[in-house]
N, C-alpha and C positions, 0 to 999 in steps of 0.2 A: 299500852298500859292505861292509856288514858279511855277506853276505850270499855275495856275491864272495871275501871273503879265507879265509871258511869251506869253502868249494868248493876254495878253493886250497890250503889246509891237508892237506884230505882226500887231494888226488892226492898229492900229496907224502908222508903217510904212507903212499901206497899204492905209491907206488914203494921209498920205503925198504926197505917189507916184502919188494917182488918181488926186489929188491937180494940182498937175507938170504937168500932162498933160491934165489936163481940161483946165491951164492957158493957155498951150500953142498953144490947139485947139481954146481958144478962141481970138489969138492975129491974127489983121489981115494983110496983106502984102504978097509979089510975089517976088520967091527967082528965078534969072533967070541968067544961066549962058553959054555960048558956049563952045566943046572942039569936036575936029576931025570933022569941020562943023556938027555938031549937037548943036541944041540949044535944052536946056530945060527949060521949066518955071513951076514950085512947087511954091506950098503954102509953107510959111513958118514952120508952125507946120508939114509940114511932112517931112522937111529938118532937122529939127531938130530930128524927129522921126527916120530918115535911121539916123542920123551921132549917137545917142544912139545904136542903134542896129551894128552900126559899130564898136561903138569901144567896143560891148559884144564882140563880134566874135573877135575880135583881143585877148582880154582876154583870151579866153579860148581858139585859138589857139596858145597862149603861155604857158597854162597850159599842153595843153597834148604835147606839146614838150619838155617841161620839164619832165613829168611823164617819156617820152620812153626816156629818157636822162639818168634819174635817176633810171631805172627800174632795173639794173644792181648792184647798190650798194645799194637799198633795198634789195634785194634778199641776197645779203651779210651779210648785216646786220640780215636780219632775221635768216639766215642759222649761223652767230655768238649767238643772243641770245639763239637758240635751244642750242645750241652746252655749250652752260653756264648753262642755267638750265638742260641738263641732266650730266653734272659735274658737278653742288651745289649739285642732288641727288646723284649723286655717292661720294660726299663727307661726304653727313649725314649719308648714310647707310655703307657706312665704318666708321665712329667715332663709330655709333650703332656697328657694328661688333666689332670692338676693345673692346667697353667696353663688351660685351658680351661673349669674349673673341674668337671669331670667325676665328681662323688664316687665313684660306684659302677665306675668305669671304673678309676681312679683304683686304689680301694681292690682292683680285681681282680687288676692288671696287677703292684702291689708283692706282692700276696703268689706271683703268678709268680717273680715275680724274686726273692724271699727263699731260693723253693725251689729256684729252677736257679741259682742265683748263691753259694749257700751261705751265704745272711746279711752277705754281703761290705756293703762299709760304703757304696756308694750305693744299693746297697738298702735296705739301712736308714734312708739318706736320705728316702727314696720313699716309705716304708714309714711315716714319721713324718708328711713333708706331707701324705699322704693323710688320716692321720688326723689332723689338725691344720685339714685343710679338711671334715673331716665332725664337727669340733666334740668331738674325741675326744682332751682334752687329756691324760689321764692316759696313754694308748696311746704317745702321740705322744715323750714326758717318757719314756718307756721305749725307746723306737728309739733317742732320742736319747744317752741314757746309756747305752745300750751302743757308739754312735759313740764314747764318751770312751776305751777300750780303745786305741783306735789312734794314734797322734798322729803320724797323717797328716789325720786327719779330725774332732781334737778342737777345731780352732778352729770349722770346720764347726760340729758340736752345741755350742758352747758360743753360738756367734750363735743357733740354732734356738729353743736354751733359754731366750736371752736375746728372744728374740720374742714365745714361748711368754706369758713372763710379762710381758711388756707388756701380753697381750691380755686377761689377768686382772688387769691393774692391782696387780699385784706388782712394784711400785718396788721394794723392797728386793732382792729375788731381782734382779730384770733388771738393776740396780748390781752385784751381785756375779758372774755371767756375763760383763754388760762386763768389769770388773776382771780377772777371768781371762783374756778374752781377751785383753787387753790384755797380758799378760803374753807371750803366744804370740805376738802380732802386734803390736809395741811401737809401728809407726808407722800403723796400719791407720786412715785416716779416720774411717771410721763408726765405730770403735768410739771414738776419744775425742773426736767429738762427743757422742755414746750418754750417754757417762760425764762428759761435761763437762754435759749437761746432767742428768741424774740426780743429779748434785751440788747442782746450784741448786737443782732442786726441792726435793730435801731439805733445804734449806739450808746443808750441806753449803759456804761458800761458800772457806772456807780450801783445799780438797782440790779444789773446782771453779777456784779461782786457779792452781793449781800445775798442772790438765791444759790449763789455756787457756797456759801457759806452755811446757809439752813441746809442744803444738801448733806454738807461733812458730817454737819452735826446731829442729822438724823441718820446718819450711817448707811446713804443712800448709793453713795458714791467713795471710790477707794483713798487714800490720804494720795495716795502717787499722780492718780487719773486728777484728782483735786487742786495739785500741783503743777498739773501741765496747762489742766487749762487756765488755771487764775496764771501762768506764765503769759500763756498766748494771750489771756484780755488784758491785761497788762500790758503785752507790745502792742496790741493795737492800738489800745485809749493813748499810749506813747507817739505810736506814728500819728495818730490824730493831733496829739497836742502840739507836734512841729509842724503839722502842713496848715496850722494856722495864720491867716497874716495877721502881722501885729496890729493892737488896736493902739485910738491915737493917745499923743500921751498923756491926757488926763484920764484916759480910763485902762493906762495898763501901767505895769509894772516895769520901770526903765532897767536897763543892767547895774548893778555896783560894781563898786569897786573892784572888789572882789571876783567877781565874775563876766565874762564876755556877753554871753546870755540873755536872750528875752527872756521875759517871765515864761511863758508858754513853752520856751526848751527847756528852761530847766524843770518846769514840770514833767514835760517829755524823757529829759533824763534821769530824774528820779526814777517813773515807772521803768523805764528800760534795765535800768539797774538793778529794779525789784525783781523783774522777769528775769533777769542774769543769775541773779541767787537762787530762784526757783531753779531753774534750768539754765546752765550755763554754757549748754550746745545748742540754743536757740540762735540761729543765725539772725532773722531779722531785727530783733533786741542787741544782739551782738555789732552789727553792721549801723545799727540806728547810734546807739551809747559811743561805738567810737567815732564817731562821725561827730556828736557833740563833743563829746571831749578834744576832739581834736580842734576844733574851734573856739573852745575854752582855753585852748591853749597845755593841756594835760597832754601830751602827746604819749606821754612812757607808758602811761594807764590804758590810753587807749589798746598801743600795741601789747600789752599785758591780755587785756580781753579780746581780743581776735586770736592772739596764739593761743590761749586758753580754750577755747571756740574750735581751734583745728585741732588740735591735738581728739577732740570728741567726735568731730563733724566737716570736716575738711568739703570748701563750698565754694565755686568760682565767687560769689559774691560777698568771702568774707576775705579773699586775694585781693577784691578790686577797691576793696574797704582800707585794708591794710596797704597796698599801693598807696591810696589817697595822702595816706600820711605824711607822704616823702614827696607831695603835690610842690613840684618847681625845684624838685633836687636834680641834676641828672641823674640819667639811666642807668648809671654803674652804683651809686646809690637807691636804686628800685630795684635794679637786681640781686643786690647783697642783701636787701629786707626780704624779697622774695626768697634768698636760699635760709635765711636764717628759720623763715616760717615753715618752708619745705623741711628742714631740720625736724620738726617737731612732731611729722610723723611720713615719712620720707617714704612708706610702703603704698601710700595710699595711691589711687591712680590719676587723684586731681595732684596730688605732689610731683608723680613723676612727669604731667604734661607740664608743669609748669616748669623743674627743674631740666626739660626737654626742650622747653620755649628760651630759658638762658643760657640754656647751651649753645642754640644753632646762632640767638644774636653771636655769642661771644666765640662763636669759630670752633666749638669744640664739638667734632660732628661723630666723634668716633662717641663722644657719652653720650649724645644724644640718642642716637642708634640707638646703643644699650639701653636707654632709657624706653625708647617706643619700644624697642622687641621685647621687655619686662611685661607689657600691658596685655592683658586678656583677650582673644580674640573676638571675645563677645561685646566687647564693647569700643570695637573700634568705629568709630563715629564720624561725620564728615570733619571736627573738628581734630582730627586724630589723621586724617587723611589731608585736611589742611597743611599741618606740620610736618608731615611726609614731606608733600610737595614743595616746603619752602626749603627744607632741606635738602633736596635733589637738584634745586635749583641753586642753593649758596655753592653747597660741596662742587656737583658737576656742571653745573651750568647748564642741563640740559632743559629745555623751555618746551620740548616735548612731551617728556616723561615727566617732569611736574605737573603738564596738562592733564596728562592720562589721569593722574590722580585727583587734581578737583574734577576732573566728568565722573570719576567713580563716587566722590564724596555727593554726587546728586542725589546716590541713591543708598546711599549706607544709611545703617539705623539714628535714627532721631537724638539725638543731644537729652539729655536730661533736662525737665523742665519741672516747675510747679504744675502736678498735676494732683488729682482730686483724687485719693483713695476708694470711694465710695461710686461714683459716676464717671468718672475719666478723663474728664473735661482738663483742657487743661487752661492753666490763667496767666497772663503778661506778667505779673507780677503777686508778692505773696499777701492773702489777707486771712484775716482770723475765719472768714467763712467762703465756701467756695460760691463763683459766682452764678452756676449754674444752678446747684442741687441747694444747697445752704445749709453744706454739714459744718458744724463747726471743727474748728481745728482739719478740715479734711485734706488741706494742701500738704503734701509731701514732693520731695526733689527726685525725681526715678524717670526714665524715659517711657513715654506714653506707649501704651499697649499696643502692639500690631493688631488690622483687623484682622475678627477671626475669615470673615468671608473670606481674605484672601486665601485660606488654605482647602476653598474647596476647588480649586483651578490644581490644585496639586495632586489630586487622589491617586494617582499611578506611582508615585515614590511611596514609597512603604515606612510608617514613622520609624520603625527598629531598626532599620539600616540607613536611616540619615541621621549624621549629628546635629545637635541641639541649633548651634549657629547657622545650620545647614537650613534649616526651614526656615530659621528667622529671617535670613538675608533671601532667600526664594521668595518670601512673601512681598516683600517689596518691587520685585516684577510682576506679581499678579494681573494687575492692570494691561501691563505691557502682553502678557499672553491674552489676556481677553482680545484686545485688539486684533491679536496676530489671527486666533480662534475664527473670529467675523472674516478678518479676510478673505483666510484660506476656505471658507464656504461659499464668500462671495466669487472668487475665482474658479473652484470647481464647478461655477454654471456653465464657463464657455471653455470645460476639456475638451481637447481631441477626440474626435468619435474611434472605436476599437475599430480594427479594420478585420479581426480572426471574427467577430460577431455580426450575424445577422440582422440587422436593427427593424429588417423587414418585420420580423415576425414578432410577438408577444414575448414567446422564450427567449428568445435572442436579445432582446430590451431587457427584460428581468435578469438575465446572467449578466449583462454588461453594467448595469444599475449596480447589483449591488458587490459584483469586481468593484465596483470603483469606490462605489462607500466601503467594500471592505479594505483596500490600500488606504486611501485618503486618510480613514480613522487611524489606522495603524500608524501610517507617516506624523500626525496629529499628535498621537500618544506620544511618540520617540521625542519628536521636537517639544514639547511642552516636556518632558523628561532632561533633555539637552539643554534648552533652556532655562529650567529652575535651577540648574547643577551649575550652568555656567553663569547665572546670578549668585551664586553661593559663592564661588568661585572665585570673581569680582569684588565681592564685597568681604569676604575672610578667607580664605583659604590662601590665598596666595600671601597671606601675611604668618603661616606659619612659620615657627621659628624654631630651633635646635636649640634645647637648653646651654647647652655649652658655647655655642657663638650668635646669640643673638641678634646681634645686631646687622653684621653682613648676610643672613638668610635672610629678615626682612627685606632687605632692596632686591636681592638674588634672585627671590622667587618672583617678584614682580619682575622682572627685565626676562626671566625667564617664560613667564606667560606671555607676556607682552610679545616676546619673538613669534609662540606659537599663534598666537589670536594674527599677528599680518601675516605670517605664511598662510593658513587656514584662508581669511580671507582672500589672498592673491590666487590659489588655486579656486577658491568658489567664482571669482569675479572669469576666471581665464574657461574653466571649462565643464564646469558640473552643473550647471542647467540653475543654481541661483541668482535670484534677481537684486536689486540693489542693496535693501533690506536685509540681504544673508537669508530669503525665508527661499525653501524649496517647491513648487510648481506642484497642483496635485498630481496624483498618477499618470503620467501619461508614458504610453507602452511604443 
């Protein structure tokens, strides 16, 4: 269409034109003038026709004296935009390098682009990651600070710088970058997370309240997520303000009357109390507050807020809190506070060891039982195999089979700890930041992950016919088959020579060769099969249970394995060619 109306445009000024000068071939009159004695007399239509074509020719000898006028700073120009787009591509194929992780590619392509870009500020971008990825931090701290010139691109370097020094573990510098940027960028996520946790760390916890608070209020962060955390900076700034020692007493505040308390706890137990109203299944706020109270002499309150605490979050360390309380009662007074808290939510599995731990004190071995045979087989743990054994030993006395069971609890799964959600790590004790990674809030109570390498010594069980506890407790011998692994190769060097094989010859070496690597492997597979099942085996299985009589199938099935593992070993020891270890001899014919 466009295409059509342009053709029609055309004719149409081309008529106009023939128009013009038909009129003016048709106008009549005699245009006559003298100059250097010459006279000339023209028609008028062709007076008019030379002064048209006279002033073309003026036109376009104005045009081309401008072109050779201007022919100089085109050329420039052109020779500029070259010069720009082959520095925009040395700009992208350095970014590409960078993330690719390209040093040298990296490092070639910024200093292209420094030099055809004229230092312009993503080049110096470029120019700083490269050198920030070739571990050239003082380079890098120089691109950077020249990005501050501009402030287009000062929030830019002030993040880079603030990277910078993370990576050198200069908390202070990367707090005072945040801060800055923060100033340029007042609602910028990252940066008052950056800064809200640089605050904690430092301790910092008054300046880290006030950025968790700009956060709310810029709708950055959820009201719940806002709540958890000001819980947790709250019990830390708490534990901080009791492991104070007290100052002397002209510069601190003595207890009154009223209260048992330094200054410094009862500051401690305000916070702790705040963090309880936030979150009132926070265990260490929970464990901290009744720990003052109970010192203040509040005893009821304390145990108000620990049973408060389990009933949401049931935690060895809000039992050993709550014990405290009854600190120089006797033990039938510890015990009776203990079932009362177990009351409050008596399904949990931290209730039933504990309601399982005053059982066996107090002789009653038949609840007890029921008690362990209630519990999960996934989570039976050395401290669960502990209480087995103290139990096999009150009940029967026997000092044997309670043994068998702490050997077993060497290798049962890991007890639940403060471990790091984030990196895995796990910590002695809990803090608002973890001590490895430094996520905030990142400590949670769950038992640390099994390696995954152990599971690559297992490839011949097939995940869909092992159950779940099945692998977890296999993983745990891993080690133990690596070991065995080296052995049995180290032993197949000095096998019995085959005596049906020729070893004279070439053939006769190559079929006895790999006869033997073909058994060996085979034998290898089975026992490493045998092996992980019979770690499984050891560590949960034999603690299955019949819903209906719980408690005697727990001990049953143990004294029932237990017969079969010393017969098994007495015939291996008497006549099947194993050596001390229970391991089998490579092939020999």
């Amino acid at each position: 269409m466009a295409t059509v109306l342009r053709v029609f445009f055309i004719f149409v000024g081309l008529a106009f034109i023939g128009a013009i000068f038909a009129w003016i071939a048709g106008q009549d009159g005699v245009l006559s003038f003298t100059m250097a004695g010459w006279r000339i007399d023209t028609s008028t239509a062709v007076a008019l026709t030379g002064l048209v074509l006279v002033l073309v020719g003026v036109l376009l000898l104005d045009r081309l004296v401008r072109q050779i006028f201007s022919g100089p700073k085109r050329a420039l120009d052109a020779m500029g935009r070259n010069k720009r787009v082959r520095g925009e591509t040395a700009l992208t194929q350095g970014l590409v390098a960078v993330a690719a992780g390209d040093i040298s590619q990296a490092r070639r392509e910024a200093k292209r682009a420094l030099r055809l870009l004229n230092r312009s500020p993503l080049s110096l971008l470029l120019a700083a990651q490269a050198e920030a990825l070739d571990g050239e931090a003082d380079l890098a701290v120089k691109h950077y600070t020249a990005m501050l010139d501009d402030p287009q691109t000062e929030f830019l370097a002030r993040r880079g710088l603030f990277e910078l020094a993370l990576r050198r573990n200069d908390f202070d510098m990367a707090l005072a970058q945040a801060r800055r940027a923060l100033a340029l960028q007042y609602n910028a996520p990252w940066v008052l997370n950056a800064v809200f946790v640089l605050e904690s760390r430092q301790g910092n916890w008054q300046d880290a309240a006030e950025t968790l608070e700009h956060a709310l209020r810029a709708r950055l962060i959820a009201p719940a997520q806002a709540r958890r955390r000001r819980a947790v900076l709250l019990t830390a700034w708490a534990w901080e303000c009791a492991a104070i020692k007290p100052l002397p007493d002209k510069q601190s505040v003595p207890p009154t009357a009223a209260t048992k308390l330094a200054f410094h706890e009862r500051e401690a137990l305000t916070k702790a109390l705040e963090a309880l109203a936030l979150t009132p299944d926070l265990v260490p706020a929970a464990t901290l507050a009744s720990d003052l109270l109970k010192k203040d002499g509040y005893v009821s309150r304390a145990e108000a807020i620990i049973e408060k605490a389990w009933v949401r979050n049931p935690h060895p360390d809000l039992a050993a809190s709550y014990e405290r309380l009854a600190a120089g009662e006797p033990a039938r007074v510890k015990a009776e506070m203990l079932d009362r808290l177990v009351a409050r939510n008596p399904t949990h599995p931290e209730s039933r060891l504990i309601a399982a731990t005053n059982a066996v004190a107090r002789g009653e071995y038949e609840a007890a039982r029921i008690l362990l045979g209630a519990l999960d087989a996934n989570i039976l743990t050395a401290r669960v195999l502990a209480l087995l054994a103290e139990l096999v030993r009150a009940e029967e006395g026997d000092e044997a089979k309670a043994r068998r069971f702490m050997a077993r609890a060497i290798h049962a799964p890991r007890e639940a700890e403060w471990t790091c959600k984030r990196c895995g790590e796990v910590a002695l004790e809990w803090t608002a930041l973890c001590p490895a990674c430094g996520e905030f809030d990142g400590l949670v109570w769950r038992a640390p992950n099994a390696p995954a390498r152990a599971f690559s010594l297992l490839g011949e069980l097939p995940e869909k016919n092992m159950p779940v506890h099945v692998q977890s407790s296999a993983c745990v011998y891993a080690h133990d088959e690596l070991d065995l692994t080296r052995a049995d190769k180290a032993s197949s060097a000095t096998a019995p020579e085959d005596e049906a094989d020729d070893l004279s010859t070439p053939e006769g070496a190559v079929r006895k060769s790999s006869k033997d690597t073909w058994l060996d492997d085979k034998w290898r597979k089975n026992k490493r099969r045998e092996t992980a099942l019979h770690s499984a085996l050891q560590s949960s299985d034999f603690f299955y249970h019949q819903p209906d009589d719980p408690g005697p199938a727990l001990i049953d099935e143990a004294e029932d394995y237990d017969e079969d593992m010393e017969q098994d070993d007495e015939e291996n020891a008497e006549g099947l060619g194993h050596d001390t270890l229970g391991r089998k001899p490579p092939y020999q014919p």
